[in-house]
N, C-alpha and C positions, 0 to 999 in steps of 0.2 A: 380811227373813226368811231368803233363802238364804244370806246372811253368818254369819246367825246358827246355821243350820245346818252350813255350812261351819267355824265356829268348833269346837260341840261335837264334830262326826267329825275333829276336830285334834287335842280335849283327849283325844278315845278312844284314838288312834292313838300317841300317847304314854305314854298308862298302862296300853299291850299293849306297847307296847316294853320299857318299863323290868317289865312282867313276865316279859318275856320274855329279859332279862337277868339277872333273881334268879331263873330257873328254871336258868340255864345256868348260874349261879356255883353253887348247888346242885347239880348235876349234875358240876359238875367239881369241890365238897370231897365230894361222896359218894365219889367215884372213887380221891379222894387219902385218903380214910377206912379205905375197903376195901383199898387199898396197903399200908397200915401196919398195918391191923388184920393182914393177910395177912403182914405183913413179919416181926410179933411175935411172931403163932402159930412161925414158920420158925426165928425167935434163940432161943423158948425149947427147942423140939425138939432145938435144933442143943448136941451135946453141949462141945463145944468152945467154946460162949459161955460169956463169963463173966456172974454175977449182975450184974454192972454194966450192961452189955449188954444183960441181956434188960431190967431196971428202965428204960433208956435207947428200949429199943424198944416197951415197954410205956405210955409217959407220951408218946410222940412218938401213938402209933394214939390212945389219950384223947385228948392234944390236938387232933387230925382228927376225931376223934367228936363235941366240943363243938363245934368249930367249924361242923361236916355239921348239927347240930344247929340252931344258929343259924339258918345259911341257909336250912333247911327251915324255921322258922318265919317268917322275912322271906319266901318265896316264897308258903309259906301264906297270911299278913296281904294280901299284894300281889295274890293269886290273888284273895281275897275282896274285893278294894278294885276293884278290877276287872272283877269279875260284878255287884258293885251297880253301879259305872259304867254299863257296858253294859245293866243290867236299867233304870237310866234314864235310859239313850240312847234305846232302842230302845220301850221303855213309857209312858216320860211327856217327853222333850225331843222327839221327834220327831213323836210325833202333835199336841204343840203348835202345832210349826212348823207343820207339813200343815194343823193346823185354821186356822193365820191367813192359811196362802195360799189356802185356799177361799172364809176369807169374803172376802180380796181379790178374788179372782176373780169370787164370785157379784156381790161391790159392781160391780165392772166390766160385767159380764154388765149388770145393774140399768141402771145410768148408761149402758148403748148402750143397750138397748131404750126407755129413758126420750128419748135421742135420736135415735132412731127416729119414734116416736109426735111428738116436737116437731118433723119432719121434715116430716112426713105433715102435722100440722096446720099449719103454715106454707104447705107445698104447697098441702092446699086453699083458704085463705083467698086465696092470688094467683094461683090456677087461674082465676079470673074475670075476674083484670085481664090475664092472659094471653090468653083465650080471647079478651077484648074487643080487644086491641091485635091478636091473628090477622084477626079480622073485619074488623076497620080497613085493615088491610096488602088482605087481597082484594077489600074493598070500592073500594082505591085503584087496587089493580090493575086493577079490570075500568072504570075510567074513566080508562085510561090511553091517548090516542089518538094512536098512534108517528107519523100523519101531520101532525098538529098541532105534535108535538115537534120532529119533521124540520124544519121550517118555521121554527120560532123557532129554532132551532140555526145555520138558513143564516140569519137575519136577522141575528143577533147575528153573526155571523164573516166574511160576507159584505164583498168589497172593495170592489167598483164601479169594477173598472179595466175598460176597455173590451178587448173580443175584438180579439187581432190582426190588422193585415189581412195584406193577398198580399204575398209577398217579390217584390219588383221586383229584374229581368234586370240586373245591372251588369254593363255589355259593357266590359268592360278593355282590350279593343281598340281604342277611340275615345282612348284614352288613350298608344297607341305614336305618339312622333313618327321624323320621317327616322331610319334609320340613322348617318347622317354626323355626325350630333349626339352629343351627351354624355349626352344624358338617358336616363332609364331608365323601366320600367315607372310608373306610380302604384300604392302600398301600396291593395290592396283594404280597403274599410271594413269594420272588426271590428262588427259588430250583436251589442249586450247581449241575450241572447236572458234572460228568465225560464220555466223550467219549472216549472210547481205541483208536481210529485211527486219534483224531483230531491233527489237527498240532497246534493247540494251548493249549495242553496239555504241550509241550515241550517247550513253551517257558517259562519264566523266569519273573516273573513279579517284579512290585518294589519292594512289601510286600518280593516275598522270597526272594530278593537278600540280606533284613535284617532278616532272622528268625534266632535264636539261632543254632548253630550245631547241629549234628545229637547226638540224648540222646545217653546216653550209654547200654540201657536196648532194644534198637534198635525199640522203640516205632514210630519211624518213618516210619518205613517201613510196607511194608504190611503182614497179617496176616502170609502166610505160607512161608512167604521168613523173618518173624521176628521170627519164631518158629526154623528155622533152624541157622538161628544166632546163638539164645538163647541155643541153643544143642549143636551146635560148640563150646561155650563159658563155658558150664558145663562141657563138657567132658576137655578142654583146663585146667581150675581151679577144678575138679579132677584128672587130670593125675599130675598135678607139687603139690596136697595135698598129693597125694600119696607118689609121694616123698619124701618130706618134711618131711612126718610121717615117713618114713623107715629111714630116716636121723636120725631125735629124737631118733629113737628108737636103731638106733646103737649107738649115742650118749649117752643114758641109759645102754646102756651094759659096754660101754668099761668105763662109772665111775663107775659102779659095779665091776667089774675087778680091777681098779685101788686103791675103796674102799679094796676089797682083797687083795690086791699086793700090798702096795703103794711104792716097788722098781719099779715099773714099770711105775707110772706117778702120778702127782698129782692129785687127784680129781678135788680138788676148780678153775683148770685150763682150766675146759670143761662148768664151770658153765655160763661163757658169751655166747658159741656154742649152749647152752641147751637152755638160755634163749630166744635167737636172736630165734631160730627155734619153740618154741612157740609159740611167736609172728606172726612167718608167717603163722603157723598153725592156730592161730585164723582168723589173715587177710583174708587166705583164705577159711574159712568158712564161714565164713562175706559172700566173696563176692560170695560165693556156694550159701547160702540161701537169697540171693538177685535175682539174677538168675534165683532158681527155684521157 
C-alpha cells in the first residue's frame, strides 16, 4: 500500500512539472508577444519606416500573439489536468490507500490480541502441570538428607589405600667409609611421596602418556574402588552364566523329548546349540574364576 502511495505522489509530481513548464513557455511567448507587439506600435510611428516595414513588423507581433495564444491554452488544458489530478490525489487515491492501511493495521491489532488470549489460554491449562512439577521439586527438596548424600559420595570415590606411617631417620652417616678410599657418600632414597590435593598429582607426565592400558582385572585402580569393579564384573559373568546354563539345560530337555518323540524334531539337530552353549559356559567360568 505505501508503494502504492508512493507510485501516485510520483505520478503528481510529474504532471506539476510538466505544468510548470507550459506555464513558463507561456510566460516567456507572452514576453516575446508584447516585444513585438511594442516593436510594431514603434515601426508604424516611426516616420522613416517604410510600408514594408511596418507590414513586416506588424505580421512578426500576430505571429507572437498566435503563438502567446496557443501556449496559453496548452497551460490552461494542463492547469485543469492537473487540479483534477490532484483533486484525486488527495480525495479519492489517498484516502483509499489510508483506508487499506487501517484495516491492515486494525487485522494486526485483531491477530495480536487473538494471540494474546491463546497465550493466556495455553498458560492456564499448563499452570497445573507447572505448579504440580513446583510441588514435586520442594517436596524433593525437603527429603533431601546432605548427610546421607555425603556418605554415598565418599563410598563411591573412596580409595582404601592405607594412612601413611612415620618417616624413618636415614642416618647417611652410617654410610661414609675411611677417607683413604674411593668411595663416596650413598645417594639418599628418593620416597615417591602422593599428596591428595597437589596439582601436580593431575598432571600427566611423559612416562604415563606411554604406560599400557588399564588391566583388565582393574589392577590399576585403587584398592576399594578395584574391589567394586571386581563385584561389578562377577556379578555381570554370573548373571549371563546363569543364563547360559538355563539355556543348556533347556536345550538338554527338548533332545530328550525329541530322543522320545523323534516325530517331533531331530535330535542330532540341537547338537551344534548344545555344543556352542558349553563352550560359553566354560568361557565363562574361565573368566568367573579369574575374577574371583
Amino acid at each position: 500500500h505505501l508503494s502504492d502511495a508512493k507510485k501516485a505522489q510520483q505520478n503528481l509530481e510529474s504532471s506539476f512539472k510538466h505544468l510548470e513548464s507550459t506555464k513558463k513557455r507561456f510566460a516567456k511567448e507572452w514576453a516575446e508577444a508584447d516585444k513585438a507587439t511594442q516593436q510594431a506600435e514603434k515601426t508604424e510611428s516611426d516616420l522613416n519606416a517604410t510600408r514594408l516595414d511596418v507590414e513586416k513588423a506588424k505580421q512578426h507581433a500576430h505571429a507572437r500573439t498566435h503563438t502567446t495564444e496557443e501556449c496559453r491554452n496548452d497551460y490552461a488544458a494542463e492547469l485543469q489536468k492537473y487540479n483534477k489530478e490532484q483533486n484525486l490525489f488527495y480525495y479519492s487515491e489517498i484516502p483509499q490507500i489510508f483506508k487499506k492501511l487501517q484495516d491492515m493495521d486494525e487485522q494486526r491489532i485483531r491477530r495480536l490480541a487473538e494471540g494474546y488470549c491463546q497465550f493466556s489460554d495455553i498458560e492456564k491449562k499448563v499452570l497445573p502441570i507447572i505448579s504440580k512439577c513446583l510441588e514435586g521439586i520442594s517436596s524433593a527438596g525437603t527429603k533431601i538428607d546432605e548427610k546421607q548424600d555425603s556418605i554415598l559420595f565418599i563410598e563411591q570415590h573412596k580409595s582404601g589405600f592405607e594412612r601413611p606411617g612415620d618417616v624413618e631417620f636415614e642416618d647417611y652417616s652410617q654410610g661414609i667409609k675411611p677417607a683413604t678410599s674411593d668411595s663416596s657418600l650413598n645417594p639418599p632414597k628418593v620416597r615417591a611421596k602422593l599428596w591428595p590435593f597437589s596439582k601436580k598429582h593431575h598432571k600427566i607426565s611423559h612416562a604415563e602418556k606411554h604406560m599400557p592400558p588399564a588391566a583388565e582385572d582393574f589392577s590399576h585402580l585403587p584398592p576399594e574402588q578395584r574391589k567394586k569393579r571386581l563385584q561389578a564384573k562377577i556379578d555381570d559373568i554370573t548373571k549371563e552364566l546363569q543364563k547360559t546354563q538355563d539355556q543348556s539345560d533347556a536345550l538338554e530337555k527338548m533332545k530328550g523329548v525329541y530322543e522320545q518323540n523323534p516325530q517331533m524334531g531331530d535330535p542330532s539337530s540341537l547338537e551344534p546349540q548344545i555344543t556352542e552353549t558349553a563352550q560359553n559356559i566354560g568361557r565363562l567360568r574361565g573368566e568367573l574364576a579369574k575374577y574371583e
